[in-house]
C-alpha positions as CSV (number, residue, x, y, z in Angstrom):
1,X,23.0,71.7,-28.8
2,X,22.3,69.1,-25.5
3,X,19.6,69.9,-23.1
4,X,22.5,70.2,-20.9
5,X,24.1,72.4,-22.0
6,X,22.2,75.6,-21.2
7,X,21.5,74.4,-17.3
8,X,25.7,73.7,-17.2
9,X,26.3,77.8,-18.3
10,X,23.3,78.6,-15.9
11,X,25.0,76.6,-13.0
12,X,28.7,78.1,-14.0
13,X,26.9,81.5,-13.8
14,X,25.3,80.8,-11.0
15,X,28.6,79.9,-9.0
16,X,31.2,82.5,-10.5
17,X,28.2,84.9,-9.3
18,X,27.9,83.5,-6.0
19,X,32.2,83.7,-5.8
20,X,31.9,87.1,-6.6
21,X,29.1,88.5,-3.7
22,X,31.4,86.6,-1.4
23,X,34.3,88.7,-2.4
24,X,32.3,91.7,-2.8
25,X,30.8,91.6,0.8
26,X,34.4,90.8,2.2
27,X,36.4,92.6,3.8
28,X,40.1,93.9,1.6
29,X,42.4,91.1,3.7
30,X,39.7,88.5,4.1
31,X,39.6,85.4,3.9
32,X,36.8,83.2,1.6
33,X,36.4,79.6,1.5
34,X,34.5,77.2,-0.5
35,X,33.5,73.7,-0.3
36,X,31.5,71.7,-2.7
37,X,31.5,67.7,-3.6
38,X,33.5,66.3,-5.9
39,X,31.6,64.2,-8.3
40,X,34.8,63.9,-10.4
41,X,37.0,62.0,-7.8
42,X,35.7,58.0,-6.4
43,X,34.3,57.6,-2.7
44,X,36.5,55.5,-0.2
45,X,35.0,52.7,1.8
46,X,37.1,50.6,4.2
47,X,35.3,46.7,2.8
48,X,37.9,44.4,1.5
49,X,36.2,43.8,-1.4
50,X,37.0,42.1,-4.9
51,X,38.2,44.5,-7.5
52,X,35.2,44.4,-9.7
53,X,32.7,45.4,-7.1
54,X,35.1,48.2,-5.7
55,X,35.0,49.5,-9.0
56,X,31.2,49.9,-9.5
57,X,31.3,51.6,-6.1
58,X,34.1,54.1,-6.2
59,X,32.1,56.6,-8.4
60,X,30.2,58.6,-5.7
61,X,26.6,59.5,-6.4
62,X,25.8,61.8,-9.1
63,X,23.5,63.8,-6.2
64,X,24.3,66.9,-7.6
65,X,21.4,68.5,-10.3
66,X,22.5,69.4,-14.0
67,X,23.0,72.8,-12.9
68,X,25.1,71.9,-9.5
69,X,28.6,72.4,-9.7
70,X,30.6,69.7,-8.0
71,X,33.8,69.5,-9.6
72,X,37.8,70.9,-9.5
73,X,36.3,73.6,-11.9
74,X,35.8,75.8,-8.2
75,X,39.6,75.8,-8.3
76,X,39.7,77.9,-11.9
77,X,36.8,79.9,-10.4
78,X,38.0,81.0,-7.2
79,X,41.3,82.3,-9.0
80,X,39.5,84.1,-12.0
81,X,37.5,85.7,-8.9
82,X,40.8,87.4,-8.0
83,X,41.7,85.6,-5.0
84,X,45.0,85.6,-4.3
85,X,47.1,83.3,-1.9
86,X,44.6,80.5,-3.0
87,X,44.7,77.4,-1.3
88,X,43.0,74.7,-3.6
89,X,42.7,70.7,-2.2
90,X,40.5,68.1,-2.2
91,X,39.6,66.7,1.1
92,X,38.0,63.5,2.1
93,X,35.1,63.5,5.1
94,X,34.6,60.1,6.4
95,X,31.7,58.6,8.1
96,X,31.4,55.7,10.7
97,X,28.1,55.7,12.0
98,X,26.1,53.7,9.7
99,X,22.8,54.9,10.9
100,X,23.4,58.1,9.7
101,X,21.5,60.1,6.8
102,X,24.4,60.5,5.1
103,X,26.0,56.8,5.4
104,X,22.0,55.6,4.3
105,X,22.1,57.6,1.1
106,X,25.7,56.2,-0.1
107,X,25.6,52.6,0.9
108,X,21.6,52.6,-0.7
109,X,23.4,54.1,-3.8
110,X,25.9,51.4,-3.2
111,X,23.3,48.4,-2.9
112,X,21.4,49.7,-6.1
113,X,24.3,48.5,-8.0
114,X,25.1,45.6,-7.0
115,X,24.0,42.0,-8.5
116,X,22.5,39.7,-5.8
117,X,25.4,37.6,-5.6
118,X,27.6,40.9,-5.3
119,X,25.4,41.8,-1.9
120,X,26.0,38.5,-0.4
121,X,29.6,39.6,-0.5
122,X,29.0,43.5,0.9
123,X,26.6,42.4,3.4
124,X,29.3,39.4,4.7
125,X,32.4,41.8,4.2
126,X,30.4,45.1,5.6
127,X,29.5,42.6,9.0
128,X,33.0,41.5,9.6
129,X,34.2,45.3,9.0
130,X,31.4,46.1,12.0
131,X,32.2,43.3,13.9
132,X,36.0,44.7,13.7
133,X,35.4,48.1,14.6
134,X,36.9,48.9,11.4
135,X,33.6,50.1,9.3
136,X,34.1,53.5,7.6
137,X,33.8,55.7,4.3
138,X,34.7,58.3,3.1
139,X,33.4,60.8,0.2
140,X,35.8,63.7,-1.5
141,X,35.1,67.5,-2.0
142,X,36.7,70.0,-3.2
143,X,37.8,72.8,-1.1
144,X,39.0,76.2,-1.9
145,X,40.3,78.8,0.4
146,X,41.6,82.5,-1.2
147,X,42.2,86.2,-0.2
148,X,40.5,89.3,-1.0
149,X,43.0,91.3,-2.4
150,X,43.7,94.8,-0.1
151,X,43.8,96.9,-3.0
């Protein structure tokens, strides 16, 4: 058995649990939502860039730990929690400001991948999208919404 296996069962333990105190604490009729990232679906950023570079970018960060759970797995969760009227989607946040935290970790994460000929193309590309008004990306999550049952 993988080192990684134990932390995964920890972290699905660790979630389903966390499901469960929400649904516990709420009220019969409530509503409980949930929101993580979505390792398991590509980031979106608006550079018309060549195919083979937008392919070693689309994979977002892995910025979740061996026991995080960032994945459409929340939507099998949520519904063994007893939720009913469950309202499962993935959703996409986008970002524009590029001095932001958030916009530094991704296009660092970005850069880190790419060969130096590759950033000559981003940085001219990324410039021209600022230049444009048109510089923006945008990461998934996963989002589920359910009801505590009244009875």
């Amino acid at each position: 058995m993988s080192a990684v296996a134990p932390a995964r069962s920890t972290a699905c333990w660790r979630i389903d649990r966390a499901i469960a105190e929400m649904v516990r604490v709420a009220a019969p009729g409530g509503r409980i939502g949930v929101i993580v990232r979505a390792l398991d679906l590509p980031q979106w950023w608006n550079l018309d860039l060549p195919g083979s570079i937008r392919a070693k970018i689309a994979p977002p960060p892995q910025s979740v730990a061996g026991n995080g759970v960032a994945d459409a797995s929340l939507y099998r969760r949520m519904r063994r929690a007893g939720l009913t009227d469950l309202q499962c989607f993935p959703f996409l946040v986008t970002f524009d400001r590029p001095g932001g935290p958030i916009w530094r970790y991704r296009e660092d994460a970005v850069l880190s991948l790419l060969t130096e000929d590759e950033l000559v193309i981003w940085r001219n590309v990324r410039e021209e999208a600022a230049s444009d008004g048109t510089l923006m990306m945008a990461h998934p999550l996963h989002c589920a919404v359910g009801t505590k049952p009244r009875a």
